[in-house]
Structure formats: C-alpha cells, structure tokens
N, C-alpha and C positions, 0 to 999 in steps of 0.2 A: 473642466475638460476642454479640450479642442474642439475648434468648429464641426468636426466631424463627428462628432459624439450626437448630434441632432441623427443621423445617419443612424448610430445605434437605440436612439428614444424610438425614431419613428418604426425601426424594424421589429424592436420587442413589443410595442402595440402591437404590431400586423401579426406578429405569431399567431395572434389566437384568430387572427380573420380568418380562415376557413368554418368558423361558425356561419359565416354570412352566403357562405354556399347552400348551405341547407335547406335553404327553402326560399322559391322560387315564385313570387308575386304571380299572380294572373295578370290576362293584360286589362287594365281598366283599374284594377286594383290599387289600393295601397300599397308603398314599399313594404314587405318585411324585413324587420328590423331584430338582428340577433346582437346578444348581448356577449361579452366573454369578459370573466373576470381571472386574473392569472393566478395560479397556486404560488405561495408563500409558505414560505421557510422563515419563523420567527424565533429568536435566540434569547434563552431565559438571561432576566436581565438585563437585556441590549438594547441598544436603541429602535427605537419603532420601526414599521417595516410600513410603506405605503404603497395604496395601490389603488386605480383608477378602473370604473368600470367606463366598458369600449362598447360601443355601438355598432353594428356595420349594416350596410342597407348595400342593394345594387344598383340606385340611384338618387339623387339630392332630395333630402328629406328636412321638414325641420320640425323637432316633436316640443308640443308645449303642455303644460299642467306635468311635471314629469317629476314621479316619486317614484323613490329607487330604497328597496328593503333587503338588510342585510339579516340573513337567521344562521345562527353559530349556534346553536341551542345545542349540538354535539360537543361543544368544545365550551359550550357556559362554563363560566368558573374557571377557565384553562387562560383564553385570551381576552381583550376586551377591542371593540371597531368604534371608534370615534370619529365624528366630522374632524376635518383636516381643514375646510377652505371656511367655516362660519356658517355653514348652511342651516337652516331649520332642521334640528332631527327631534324624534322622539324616541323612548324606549317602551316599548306596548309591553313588555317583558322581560327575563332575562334573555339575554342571549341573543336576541331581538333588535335591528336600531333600520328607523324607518327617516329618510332623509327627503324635504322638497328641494327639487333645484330651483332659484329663484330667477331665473331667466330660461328662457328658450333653447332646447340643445340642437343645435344644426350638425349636420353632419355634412362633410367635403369629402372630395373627391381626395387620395391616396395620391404621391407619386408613384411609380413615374406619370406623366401627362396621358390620359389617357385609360387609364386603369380600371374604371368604372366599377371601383368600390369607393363606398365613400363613410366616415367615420366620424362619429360623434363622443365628445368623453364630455362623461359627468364629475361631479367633483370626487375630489378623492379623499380615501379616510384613511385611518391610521390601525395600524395593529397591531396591539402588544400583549404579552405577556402578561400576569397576575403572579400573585406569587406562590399559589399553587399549582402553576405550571410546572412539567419535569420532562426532559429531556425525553424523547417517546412518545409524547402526547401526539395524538392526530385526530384529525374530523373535517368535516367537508361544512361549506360556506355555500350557504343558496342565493344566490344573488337575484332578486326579478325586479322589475319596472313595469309600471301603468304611464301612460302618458291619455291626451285629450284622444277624442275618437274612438276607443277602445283599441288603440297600440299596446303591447305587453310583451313579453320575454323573460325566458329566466335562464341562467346559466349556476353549476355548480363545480368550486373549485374547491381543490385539497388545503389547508393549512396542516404542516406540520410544528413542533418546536424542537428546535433542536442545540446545538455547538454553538456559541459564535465563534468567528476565525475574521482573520484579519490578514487577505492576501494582497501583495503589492506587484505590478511587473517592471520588466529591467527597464532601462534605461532607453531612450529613441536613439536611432542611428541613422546616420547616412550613407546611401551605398551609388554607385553607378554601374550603368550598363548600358549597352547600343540596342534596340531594336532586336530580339531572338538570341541576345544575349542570355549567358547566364550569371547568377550571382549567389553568394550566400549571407542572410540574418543570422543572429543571435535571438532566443526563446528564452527568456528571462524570468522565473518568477521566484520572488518571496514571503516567508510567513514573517510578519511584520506584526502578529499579536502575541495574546501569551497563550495559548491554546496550539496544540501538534491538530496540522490539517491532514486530512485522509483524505487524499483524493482530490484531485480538481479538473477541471474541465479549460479549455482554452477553444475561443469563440471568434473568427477571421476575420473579418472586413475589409478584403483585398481588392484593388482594382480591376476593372474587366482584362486587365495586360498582362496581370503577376500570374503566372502558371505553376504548378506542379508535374514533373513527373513520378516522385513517389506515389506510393501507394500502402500508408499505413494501415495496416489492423486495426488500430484503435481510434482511426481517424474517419470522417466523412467529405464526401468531393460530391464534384456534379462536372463533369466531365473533366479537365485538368484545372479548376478550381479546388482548394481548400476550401473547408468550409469550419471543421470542427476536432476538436480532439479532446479525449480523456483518459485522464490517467491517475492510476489506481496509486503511486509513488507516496509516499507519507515526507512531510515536510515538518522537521523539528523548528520549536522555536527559535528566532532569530537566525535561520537558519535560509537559503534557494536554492533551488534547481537553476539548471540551465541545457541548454542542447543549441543543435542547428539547424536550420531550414534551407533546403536546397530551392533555388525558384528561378525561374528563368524569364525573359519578357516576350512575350507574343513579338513575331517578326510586323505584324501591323500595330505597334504603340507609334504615336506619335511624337515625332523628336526635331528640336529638344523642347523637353516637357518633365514634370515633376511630377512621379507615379508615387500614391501613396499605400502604404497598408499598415493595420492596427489587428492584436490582438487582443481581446477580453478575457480576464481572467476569473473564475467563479465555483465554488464549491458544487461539490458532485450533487447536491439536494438545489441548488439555485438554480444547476442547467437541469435539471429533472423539471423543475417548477416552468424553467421557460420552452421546455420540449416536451411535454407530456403529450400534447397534443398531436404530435405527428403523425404517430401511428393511424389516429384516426381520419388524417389527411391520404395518408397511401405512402408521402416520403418517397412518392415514386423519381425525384430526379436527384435524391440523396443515397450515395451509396458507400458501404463501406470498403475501403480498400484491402486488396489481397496478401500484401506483402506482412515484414516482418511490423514488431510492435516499435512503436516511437515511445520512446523512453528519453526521461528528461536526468537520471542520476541512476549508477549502480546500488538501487535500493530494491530487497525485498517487498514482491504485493503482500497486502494486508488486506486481512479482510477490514470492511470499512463498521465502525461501531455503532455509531451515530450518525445521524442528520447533522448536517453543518451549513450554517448560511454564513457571509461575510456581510461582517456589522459596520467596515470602514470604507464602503465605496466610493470610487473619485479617483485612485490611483491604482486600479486594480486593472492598471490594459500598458500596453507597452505598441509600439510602431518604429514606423522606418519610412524614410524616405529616399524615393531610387531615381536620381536623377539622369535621365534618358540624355545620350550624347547623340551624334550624328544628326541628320537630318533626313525625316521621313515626312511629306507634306500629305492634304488632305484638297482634292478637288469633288465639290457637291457639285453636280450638273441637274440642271430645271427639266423636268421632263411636262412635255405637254400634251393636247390631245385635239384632235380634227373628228368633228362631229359631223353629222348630217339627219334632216329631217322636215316637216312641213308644218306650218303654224300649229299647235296647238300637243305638238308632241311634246313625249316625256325624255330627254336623252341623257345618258353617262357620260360626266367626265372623269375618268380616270387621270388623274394628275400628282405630279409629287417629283421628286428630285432620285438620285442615284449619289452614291458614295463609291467614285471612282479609286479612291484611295492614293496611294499605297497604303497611307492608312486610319486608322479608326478614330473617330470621333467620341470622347470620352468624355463627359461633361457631368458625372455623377458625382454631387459634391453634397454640401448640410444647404444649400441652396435652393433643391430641386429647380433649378432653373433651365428650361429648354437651350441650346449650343445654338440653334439655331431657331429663326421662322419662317413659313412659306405665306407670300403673301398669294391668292385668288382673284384674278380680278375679273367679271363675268360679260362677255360676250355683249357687244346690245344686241335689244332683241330679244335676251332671253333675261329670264327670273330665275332664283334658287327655289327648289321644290322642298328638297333635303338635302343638310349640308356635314358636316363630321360635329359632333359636338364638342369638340373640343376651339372650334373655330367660332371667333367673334367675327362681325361685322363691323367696318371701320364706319363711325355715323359720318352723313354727307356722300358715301363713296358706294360704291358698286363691288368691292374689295373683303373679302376676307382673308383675316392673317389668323394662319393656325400653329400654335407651339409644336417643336418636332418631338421625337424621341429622346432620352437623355441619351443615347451610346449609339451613335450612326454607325454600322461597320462596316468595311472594305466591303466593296463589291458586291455589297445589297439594295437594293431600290425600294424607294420609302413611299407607297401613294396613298391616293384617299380617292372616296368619289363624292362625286358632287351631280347631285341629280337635278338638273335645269328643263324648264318647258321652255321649248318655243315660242316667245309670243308673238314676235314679226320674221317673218322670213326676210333677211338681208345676208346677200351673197358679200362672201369670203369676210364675216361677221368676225373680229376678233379682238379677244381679254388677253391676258397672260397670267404665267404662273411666274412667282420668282421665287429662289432658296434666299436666304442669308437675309428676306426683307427686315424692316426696321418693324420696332415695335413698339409701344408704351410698358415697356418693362428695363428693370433698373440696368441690365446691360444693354440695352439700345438692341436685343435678341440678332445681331451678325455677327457671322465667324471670322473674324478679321483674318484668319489664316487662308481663305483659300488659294490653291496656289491657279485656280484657270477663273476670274471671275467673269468671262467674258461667255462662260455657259451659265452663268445662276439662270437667266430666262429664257423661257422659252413660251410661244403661245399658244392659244386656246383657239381652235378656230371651228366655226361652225357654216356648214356651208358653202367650206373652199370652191372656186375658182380652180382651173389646170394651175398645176407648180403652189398652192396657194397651201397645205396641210402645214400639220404641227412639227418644227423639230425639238431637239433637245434629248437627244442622248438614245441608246437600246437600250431594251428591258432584257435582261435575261431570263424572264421568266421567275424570278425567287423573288415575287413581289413580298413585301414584308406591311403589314396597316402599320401607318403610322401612327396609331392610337395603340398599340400595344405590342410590340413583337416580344418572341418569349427571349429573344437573348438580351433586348431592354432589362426585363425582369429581374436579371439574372446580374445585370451592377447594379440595379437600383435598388432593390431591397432585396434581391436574391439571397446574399450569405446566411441572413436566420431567418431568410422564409423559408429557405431551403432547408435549412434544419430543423426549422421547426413544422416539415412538410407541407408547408404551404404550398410553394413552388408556383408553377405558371399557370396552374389546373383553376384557380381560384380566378386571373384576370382573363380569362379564355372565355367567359361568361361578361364580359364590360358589354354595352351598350355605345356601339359607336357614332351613329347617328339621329341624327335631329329636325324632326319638320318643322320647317319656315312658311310652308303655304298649305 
C-alpha cells in the first residue's frame, strides 16, 4: 500500500483507545494501563486473521515481566490463537494460550504531537479456524496481562466465523480544482473472489480541505467531513458497483499543493469488528446524515445471511488525488509576551505564533511530522519552572524548540505557556519566541512557504523599559494549545476515530505540562 496506509494502521489501533479513558491514575500513582484487543471476523478456510493486543496509558510508561493470556475456551474446538512473532507461549488448556513477551513494552505518545495518550503493542498472534468451524460460530476472547509491579488489565473481544469475500476498489484518479472549488470522484468497488458479498462498508480518509455538502443516510460526517458509508447492495462474483462523490475544497486549502483522499473498502462484519466500540465512546462528533440513501447500483436490499470478512487485503481501498491550482499563501506570525515582576517571582509566558493565512497549514501525512517548530528562548534572569511537554531543551542553550500541530488553520493562534521565576531582576530583560525555527528532525522542521517571514519572531520581554514590551501580531482571542486542538484531531486521526467514536473527548484529558524545577 501507499505511504498513507501508516495513516490507516495507526487510526485502526486508536479505535479502541477510548478504553484508556477509563480510568484515571491518582496523582502519585502508577499509570493505568487499558488493554483493547479488536473483534475479528475469521473465514472457514482462509487465511489467518492477526491481531495485536494495544496498550494505552495517559502518560509514558514502560511495563516489564509482561505475560499476556488469551482464553477462547468459548470457541475451543471452533478457532485456534497461535504466536505470530516466536514468542514463548504455553497452553495451560484448551482453549487457553499464555504468551511472555521477551523485552520490555513501552508505550509512546499517539500522533498528533501532543496527544497525551500514549500506546504500547505486544506481539501479535494469529487466528484461525479448525475444521469444525461453521459459518455462525461466535464467542468472546478474554484477553488480560500481568506485568512487574502488580500492572494488569483485561479486555474482551467478539470473534466471529464467517464468509470469506474478496473486495477490491476502483482505480486512483486525478482531479483538479482552485481553492472553494468544486469537483467530482468515482466510488469504485469490486468482488474480485468467488463468493457473492452482502454488503460492504466504505471507510474515508480525506484531507482536512476535501468537504462534503451531501448529507447521506447511510453515511457518517463530523461537520462537512465524510467519514463512513454502508451499504446493504449485494455484489455478484466478478462483478462492481460504482457511484459518484460530489466534494468540494475548503476556500482556505493551500495552493498549489496536492490534496489527497482514500477510501477503505470492507465487509459489513469487519467494519462492525472495527466500530463496535463507539457506541460505548458516545460518537458524539459522528453523525448520521439526513438526506436520501447513497446507493452504488440499481440493486435490490437483501437481507444480509452471514458474517463476511475479506480474506485478500491490500487492494481493498481506491483514492484520488486533487491537484489545487491558483495560489493561496500561508503567513505564521511569532506572537510574544512582556512580563513583569520581582526576584523570586513565579511569571506566565504565554507565547506561540498566529496563522494569518489566507490559508491552512496542512501537514498530515504517514510521517506524523510537525509543518512547523517554535523555538523559546528564555529571558536572562529568569529559569523555566514548567515548560509544555512536548518541548525539549536544546543542550548548551537557554532555548526550547517545541513541535507544532500537524493542521495550523487560518486565522487561529496557536500558544503554550511557559512558567518562568525570576531570579535576577534585570530591566527590559529579553528571549524570543520564533515560528518556522530549525530543528534536529529529518525536515530541518521550517515551513519554507511562508509568505511574511519577517514576522516569524517576535520577543519575550520581562521587565520592559517605556516603548520596551512584546510585539508580534493580535490575539483574537480563539487561542487554540498547541499540544492538542480538536480540529488537529480531526485530520490527524480523526476519519476512524471519529467512527469508531473516539473523537476529540479521549485527547481533551493529555497532560500538557512538565516541571523542570
């Protein structure tokens, strides 16, 4: 698959991160540490189905001595779960398989930067079928872990067996459009097995620019983003659907520039497998559209017979690429801040930059790479108390450089604070803040586009002198943390967090600060 396929690994892990909301460390405490293992759809016959159990904590953990026990004792005799990566397992029973991991599982931090979930995977095992499986069979899979300390968790997921099928989608295409343009795709998909599919689901992956104004029934959005569609249409062998997608681009895309979108294609029992979870999230920023139904062929509904997983993943997603004409630039202004106070004080800097626009700063890619960094550099005089944790300290230097958001948008102001003492009082004392600073990451972290660079800095001043305070652009007040805003959320892994209800509710709980002294 394409580069952006990381894009769709990393979002179908997070589906089940709202387990990690759950429950909520004391302070002093240990992380807790929730487990999710995701429901599978396995196909008599077909090739094995894998799958990894996820970790999530609300801060950087690393768990050692960690045995992880899988009980299918409902589906003994149905399926069987084997190590996949070599690991030490045993069988205490049937049904039973108890796995050591042979190294340490840490868990990290989630894009986007700043997210303050952070995730560990164990290895992964396989699951297949026996040969008195029958199409119908279902049971639930207990999944729990012990680690050193007395760490534990358990989570339990569905297995069914079902169909296998074998979907494929159309062909990628190229389209163009200007800035608030509109355009139209092709929605492409085929049965490419020997088995008639019942049903399938199509899963979005569109840029923070690609908009919708329809409003399907059978489809889910989050404000005029697509996110998901299903449809109940029967697909004979050797045989596809197709339709068209009306979409238009947000009047702030940046141009010219190369906007991308992908759809996933997947049987009604695999998106049940990777959305079961929502309900229990709320799916409060997924909703379903009013209008008529999106239909891909004049085919009667069926009711649907069976469970169907697809057994040939790899070429089951189809995209498009919309090459933006015209020109639309993007000016980041350095915002800074004038303090005041006497030795030994505790003072705020609010600092961070504005996205002047006209327009959006879009940087969501299989990279997770910040578009930008703001470099900090601190007043003498003064020390860092507490800084954003997201921000390193450059060694040798008085400077921190912090990663920004992955998706800056028009006409939002992006800050952080930064809580400094006093420790010499020295009149019209001053650091600076810069946007677009360089960094030790593999883009050299500046925006080579901006079109005013002569605002990136601006300074830090404590203890101004008359005329002596901070400039660097207004605030209009819709300050957004740089450590997480929810419309960030919303390209970075938003399309199946949002369907699989995770949404912004889960990063709204990060931990965005860090004591230094």
């Amino acid at each position: 698959m394409l580069k952006q396929s990381t894009r769709w690994l990393a979002a179908v892990g997070a589906a089940g991160a709202l387990v990690a909301a759950a429950a909520t460390p004391a302070v002093g405490a240990a992380a807790a540490i929730e487990p999710y293992f995701q429901d599978a759809t396995v196909a008599v016959g077909a090739t094995e189905t894998t799958r990894n159990l996820f970790l999530y904590a609300d801060e950087p953990t690393v768990l050692t001595d960690v045995s992880v026990r899988y009980d299918y004792r409902s589906l003994a005799g149905k399926i069987t779960i084997l190590p996949a990566n070599g690991q030490k397992c045993t069988t205490p029973e049937a049904g039973v398989l108890v796995c050591a991991e042979a190294q340490d599982v840490s868990l990290y931090e989630l894009p986007p930067i700043g997210s303050g979930l952070y995730r560990g995977v164990a290895k992964r095992v396989r699951i297949t079928t026996t040969d008195d499986a029958k199409v119908g069979d279902s049971g639930d899979v207990a999944v729990s872990f012990q680690a050193a300390g007395g760490r534990q968790g358990s989570y339990t997921s569905r297995v069914r067996v079902g169909e296998g099928v074998d979907l494929a989608g159309g062909p990628f295409t190229e389209h163009s459009s200007k800035p608030g343009g509109k355009f139209t795709v092709p929605l492409a998909v085929a049965n490419v097995g020997d088995t008639v599919v019942k049903g399938f689901a199509a899963v979005f992956d569109l840029a923070y620019s690609i908009r919708t104004k329809d409003r399907f029934s059978n489809c889910l959005y989050s404000g005029d983003h697509l996110l998901s569609c299903q449809f109940d249409e029967e697909i004979p062998v050797g045989e596809g659907l197709a339709t068209t997608l009306d979409f238009e681009l947000a009047k702030d895309t940046y141009a010219p520039s190369n906007q991308s979108g992908y759809a996933q294609f997947m049987t009604t029992a695999d998106f049940e497998d990777l959305t079961r979870v929502r309900e229990a999230a709320g799916a409060r920023a997924a909703t379903s559209g009013g209008g008529p139904k999106l239909t891909l062929a004049e085919a009667p509904s069926r009711m649907r017979q069976a469970d169907q997983t697809d057994v040939g993943p790899g070429y089951d997603y189809t995209g498009w690429i919309i090459k933006t004409t015209g020109k639309n630039g993007i000016d980041l202004a350095a915002i800074g801040a004038t303090l005041k106070g006497r030795a030994g004080d505790i003072v705020t800097a609010t600092v961070g930059f504005r996205n002047n626009g006209p327009a959006t700063l879009d940087a969501v890619n299989g990279d997770f790479e910040a578009p930008t960094h703001m470099a900090v550099e601190l007043p003498p005089g003064t020390s860092a108390v507490e800084v954003p944790a997201t921000c390193e300290l450059q060694r040798g230097t008085r400077t921190y450089v912090c990663p920004s958001e992955m998706l800056l948008v028009a006409g939002k102001t992006y800050t952080m604070e930064f809580r400094l003492r006093i420790d010499k009082v020295i009149a019209n004392a001053r650091g600076a803040v810069q946007v677009n600073a360089p960094c030790e990451c593999p883009s050299g972290g500046i925006f080579t586009g901006d079109t005013k660079p002569a605002n990136d800095k601006a300074p830090i001043v404590v203890n101004a002198g008359p005329g002596g305070g901070a400039g660097g652009g207004e605030d209009d007040g819709g300050a957004l943390p740089i450590t997480g805003s929810p419309v960030g959320l919303l390209a970075g892994l938003g399309g199946l967090l949002l369907v699989a209800g995770a949404g912004g509710y889960l990063l709204a709980r990060r931990r965005s600060t860090r004591f230094v002294a």
